[in-house]
C-alpha positions as CSV (number, residue, x, y, z in Angstrom):
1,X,-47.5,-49.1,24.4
2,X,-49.7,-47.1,21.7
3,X,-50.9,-44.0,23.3
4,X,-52.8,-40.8,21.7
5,X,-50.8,-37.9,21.0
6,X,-51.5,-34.6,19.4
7,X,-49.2,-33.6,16.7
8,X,-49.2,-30.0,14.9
9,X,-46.4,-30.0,12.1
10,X,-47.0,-26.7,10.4
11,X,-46.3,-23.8,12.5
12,X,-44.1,-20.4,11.7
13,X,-41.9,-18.2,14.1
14,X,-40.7,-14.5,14.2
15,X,-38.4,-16.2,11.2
16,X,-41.2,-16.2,8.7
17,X,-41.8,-12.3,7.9
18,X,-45.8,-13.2,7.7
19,X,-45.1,-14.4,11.3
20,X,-45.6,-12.2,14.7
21,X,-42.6,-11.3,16.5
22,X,-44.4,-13.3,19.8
23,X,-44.2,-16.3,18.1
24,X,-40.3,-16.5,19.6
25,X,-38.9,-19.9,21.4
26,X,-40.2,-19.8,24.8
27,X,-43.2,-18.5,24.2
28,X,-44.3,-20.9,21.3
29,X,-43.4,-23.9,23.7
30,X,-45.1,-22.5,26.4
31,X,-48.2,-21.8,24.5
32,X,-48.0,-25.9,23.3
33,X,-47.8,-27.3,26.6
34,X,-50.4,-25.1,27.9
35,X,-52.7,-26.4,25.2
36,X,-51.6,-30.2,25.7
37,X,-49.9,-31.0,22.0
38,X,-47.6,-33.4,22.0
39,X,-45.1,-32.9,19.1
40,X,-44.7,-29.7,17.0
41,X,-43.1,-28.7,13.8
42,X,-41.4,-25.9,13.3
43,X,-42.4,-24.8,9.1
44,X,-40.9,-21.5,8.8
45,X,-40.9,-20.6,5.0
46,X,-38.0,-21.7,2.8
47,X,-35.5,-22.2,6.0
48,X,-35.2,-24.0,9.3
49,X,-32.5,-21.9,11.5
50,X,-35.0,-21.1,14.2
51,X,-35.6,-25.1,15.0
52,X,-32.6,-24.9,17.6
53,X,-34.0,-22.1,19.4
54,X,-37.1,-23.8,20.0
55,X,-35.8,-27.0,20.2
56,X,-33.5,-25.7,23.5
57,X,-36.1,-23.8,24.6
58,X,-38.2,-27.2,24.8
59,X,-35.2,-28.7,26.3
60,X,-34.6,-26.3,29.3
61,X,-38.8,-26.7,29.9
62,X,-38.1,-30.0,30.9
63,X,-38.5,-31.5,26.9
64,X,-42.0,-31.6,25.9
65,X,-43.7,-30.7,23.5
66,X,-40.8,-32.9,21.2
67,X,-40.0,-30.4,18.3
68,X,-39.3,-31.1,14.5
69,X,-37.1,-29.7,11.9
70,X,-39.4,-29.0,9.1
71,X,-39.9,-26.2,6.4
72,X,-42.6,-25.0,4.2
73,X,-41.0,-25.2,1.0
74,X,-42.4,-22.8,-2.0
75,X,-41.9,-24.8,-5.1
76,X,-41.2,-22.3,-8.7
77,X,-45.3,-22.9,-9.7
78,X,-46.0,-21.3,-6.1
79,X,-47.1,-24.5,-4.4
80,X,-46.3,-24.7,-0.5
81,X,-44.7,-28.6,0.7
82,X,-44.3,-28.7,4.3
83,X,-40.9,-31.3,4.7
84,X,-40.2,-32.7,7.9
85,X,-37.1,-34.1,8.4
86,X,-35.8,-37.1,11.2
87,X,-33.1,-34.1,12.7
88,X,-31.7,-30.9,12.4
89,X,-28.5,-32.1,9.9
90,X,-31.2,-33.5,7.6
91,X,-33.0,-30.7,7.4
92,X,-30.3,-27.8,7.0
93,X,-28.9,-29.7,4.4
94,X,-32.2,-29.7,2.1
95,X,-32.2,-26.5,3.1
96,X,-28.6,-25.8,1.8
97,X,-30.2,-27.4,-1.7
98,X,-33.3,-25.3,-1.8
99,X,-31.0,-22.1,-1.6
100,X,-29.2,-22.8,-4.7
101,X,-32.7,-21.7,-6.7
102,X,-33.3,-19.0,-4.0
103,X,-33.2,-15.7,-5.5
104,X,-31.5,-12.9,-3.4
105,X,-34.1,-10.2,-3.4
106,X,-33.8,-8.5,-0.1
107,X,-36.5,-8.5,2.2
108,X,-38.4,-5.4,2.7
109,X,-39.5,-5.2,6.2
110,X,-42.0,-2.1,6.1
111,X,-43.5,-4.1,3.5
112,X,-43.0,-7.9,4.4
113,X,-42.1,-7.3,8.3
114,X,-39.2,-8.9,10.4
115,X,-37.2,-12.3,9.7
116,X,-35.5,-12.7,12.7
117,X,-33.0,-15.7,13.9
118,X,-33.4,-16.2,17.4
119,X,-32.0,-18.5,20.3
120,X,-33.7,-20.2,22.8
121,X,-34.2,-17.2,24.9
122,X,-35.6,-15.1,22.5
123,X,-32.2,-12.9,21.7
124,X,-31.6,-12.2,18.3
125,X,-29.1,-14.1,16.1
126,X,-29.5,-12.4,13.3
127,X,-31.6,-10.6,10.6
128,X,-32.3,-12.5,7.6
129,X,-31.8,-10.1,4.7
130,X,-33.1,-12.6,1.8
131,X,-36.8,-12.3,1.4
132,X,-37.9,-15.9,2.6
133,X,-42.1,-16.0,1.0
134,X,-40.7,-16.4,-2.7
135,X,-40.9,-19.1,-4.7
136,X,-37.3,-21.4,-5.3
137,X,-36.2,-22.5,-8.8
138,X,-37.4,-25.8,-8.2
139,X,-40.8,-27.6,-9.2
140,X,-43.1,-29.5,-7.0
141,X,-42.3,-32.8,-7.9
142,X,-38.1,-32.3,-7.8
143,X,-38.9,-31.2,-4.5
144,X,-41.3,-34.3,-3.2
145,X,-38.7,-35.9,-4.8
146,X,-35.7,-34.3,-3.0
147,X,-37.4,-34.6,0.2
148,X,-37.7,-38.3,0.0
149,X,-34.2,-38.8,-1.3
150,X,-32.6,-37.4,2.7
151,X,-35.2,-39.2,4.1
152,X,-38.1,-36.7,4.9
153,X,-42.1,-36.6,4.6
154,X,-43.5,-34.1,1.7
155,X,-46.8,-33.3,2.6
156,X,-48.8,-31.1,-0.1
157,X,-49.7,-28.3,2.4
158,X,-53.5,-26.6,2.8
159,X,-54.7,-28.1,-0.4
160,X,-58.3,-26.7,0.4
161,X,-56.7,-22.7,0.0
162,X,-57.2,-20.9,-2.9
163,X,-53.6,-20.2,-3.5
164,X,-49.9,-21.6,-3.0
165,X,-51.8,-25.4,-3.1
166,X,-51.4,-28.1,-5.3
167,X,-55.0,-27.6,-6.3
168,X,-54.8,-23.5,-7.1
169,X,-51.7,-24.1,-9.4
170,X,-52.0,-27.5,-11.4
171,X,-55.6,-28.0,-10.9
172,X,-56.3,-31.4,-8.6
173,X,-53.9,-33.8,-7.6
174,X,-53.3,-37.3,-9.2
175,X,-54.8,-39.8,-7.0
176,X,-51.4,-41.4,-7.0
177,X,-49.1,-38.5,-6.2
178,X,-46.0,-39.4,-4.6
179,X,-46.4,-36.6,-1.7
180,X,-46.6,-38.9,1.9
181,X,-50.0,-37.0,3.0
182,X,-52.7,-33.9,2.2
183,X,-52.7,-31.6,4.7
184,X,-55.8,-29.2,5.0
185,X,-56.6,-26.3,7.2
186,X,-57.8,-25.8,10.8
187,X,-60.7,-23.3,9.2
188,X,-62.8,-26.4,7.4
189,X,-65.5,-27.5,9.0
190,X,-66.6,-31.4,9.1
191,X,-68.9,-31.1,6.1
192,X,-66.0,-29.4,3.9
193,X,-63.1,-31.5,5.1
194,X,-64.9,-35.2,4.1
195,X,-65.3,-33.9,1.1
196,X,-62.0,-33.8,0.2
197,X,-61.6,-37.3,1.9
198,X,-64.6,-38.4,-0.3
199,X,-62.9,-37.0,-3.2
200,X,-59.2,-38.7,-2.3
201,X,-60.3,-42.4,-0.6
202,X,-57.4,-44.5,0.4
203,X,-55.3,-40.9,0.7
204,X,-53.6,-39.7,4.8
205,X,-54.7,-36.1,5.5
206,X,-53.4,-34.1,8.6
207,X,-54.8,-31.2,9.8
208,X,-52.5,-28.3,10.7
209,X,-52.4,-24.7,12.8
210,X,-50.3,-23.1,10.1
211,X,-50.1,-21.0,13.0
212,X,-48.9,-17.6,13.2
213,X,-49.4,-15.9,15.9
214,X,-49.7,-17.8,19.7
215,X,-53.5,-18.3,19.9
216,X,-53.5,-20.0,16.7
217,X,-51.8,-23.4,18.8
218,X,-54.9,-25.5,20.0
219,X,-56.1,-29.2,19.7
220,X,-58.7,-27.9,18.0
221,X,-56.0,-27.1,15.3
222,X,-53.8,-30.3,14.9
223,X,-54.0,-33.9,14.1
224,X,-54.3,-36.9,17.3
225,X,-52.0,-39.7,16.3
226,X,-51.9,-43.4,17.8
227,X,-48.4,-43.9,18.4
228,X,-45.7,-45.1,20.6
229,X,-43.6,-42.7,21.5
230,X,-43.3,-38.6,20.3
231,X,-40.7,-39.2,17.7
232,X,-40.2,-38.6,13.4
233,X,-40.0,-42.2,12.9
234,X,-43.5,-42.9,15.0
235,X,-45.1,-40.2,12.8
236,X,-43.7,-41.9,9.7
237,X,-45.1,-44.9,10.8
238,X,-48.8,-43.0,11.6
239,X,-48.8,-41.5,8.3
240,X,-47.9,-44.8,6.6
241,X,-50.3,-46.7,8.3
242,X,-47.6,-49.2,9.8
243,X,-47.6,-51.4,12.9
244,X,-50.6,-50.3,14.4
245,X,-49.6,-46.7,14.4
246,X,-52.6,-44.5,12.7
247,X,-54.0,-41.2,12.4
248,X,-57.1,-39.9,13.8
249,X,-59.6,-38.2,11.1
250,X,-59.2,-34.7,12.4
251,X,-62.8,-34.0,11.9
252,X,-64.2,-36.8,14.4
């Protein structure tokens, strides 16, 4: 049976070096089920190695909210493409692509913070040394492209932002661009985010927390979605417009 569910797919952890260090596993999946979403994705910047952290601390909190691989990708023009992937394999292997056009400039944490690996109970893997907010070798359409090819969803992230959009570095997108969805960001109000539906008819959009920090996670911040079960396949199907599955206009 169709139900409503609240969906936030852009969200960052201790990982992401623009990220606080209390967005670890437990607590991000205790924040979501205190604020009732649904499904979350976990977007940390060029990489995906804190998804099975969260994804076991979800797990041992008896399995909601249902957690998704994804990764916001910065393409070589500086455009940011949140992927979500179907699993974990899926994504870690994109990921394994990306890193062949990631540079190895080391991070510098007084300047950029902490990129921390963490497990489900919030104890450190390991340090990532590579400086993760840099753009990789490849443009925006090899990796829409690329996405599609294992079987994920490119979404064009916060195309309202003034930079690291679509928007900021090519100008506005095609009305036919291959990307799955728009995404734009939790600060619009009603007035500014039609307009950008006005300007893109037939076209999905999401709304997203992009959170990063814990007080960022809120219905107020993500996207309701008619579907059947919490699952990548159901949000394919939402975002595709397919058997009755939909998505809400964010703005009401």
């Amino acid at each position: 049976m169709l139900r409503p569910f609240w969906v936030d797919l852009h969200m960052h952890t201790a990982l992401s070096p623009c990220g606080e260090l209390e967005m670890g596993a437990p607590d991000i999946i205790g924040r979501a089920k205190e604020v009732g979403l649904d499904v979350i994705g976990i977007a940390d910047h060029n990489t995906c190695e804190n998804f099975p952290g969260v994804s076991a601390a979800a797990k041992t909190a008896g399995g909601t909210p249902f957690v998704l691989p994804c990764i916001e990708t910065q393409s070589a023009e500086d455009i940011h493409i949140l992927c979500v992937f179907p699993d974990y394999e899926t994504a870690y292997k994109y990921k394994e692509w990306l890193w062949l056009k990631i540079r190895p400039i080391k991070n510098d944490v007084d300047h950029f913070g902490y990129q921390v690996v963490i497990d489900e109970n919030n104890d450190i893997i390991k340090e990532e040394e590579t400086l993760l907010i840099q753009g990789a070798g490849y443009e925006v359409d090899q990796i829409v492209t690329k996405v599609h090819e294992v079987g994920g969803l490119a979404i064009l992230a916060h195309v309202d932002r003034p930079s690291f959009s679509y928007p900021a570095a090519l100008g506005p997108m095609p009305q036919d661009y291959p990307a799955d969805a728009f995404e734009l960001s939790c600060r619009l109000n009603s007035e500014q985010a039609a307009q950008w539906r006005d300007n893109y008819p037939g076209r999905t959009f999401i709304r997203s927390s992009d959170s990063h920090m814990l007080s960022g996670l809120s219905r107020a911040n993500c996207t309701k979605m008619t579907l059947e079960a919490p699952t990548f396949e159901e949000i394919r199907k939402a975002i595709k417009g397919e058997e009755g599955r939909r998505i809400s206009w964010p703005w009401g």
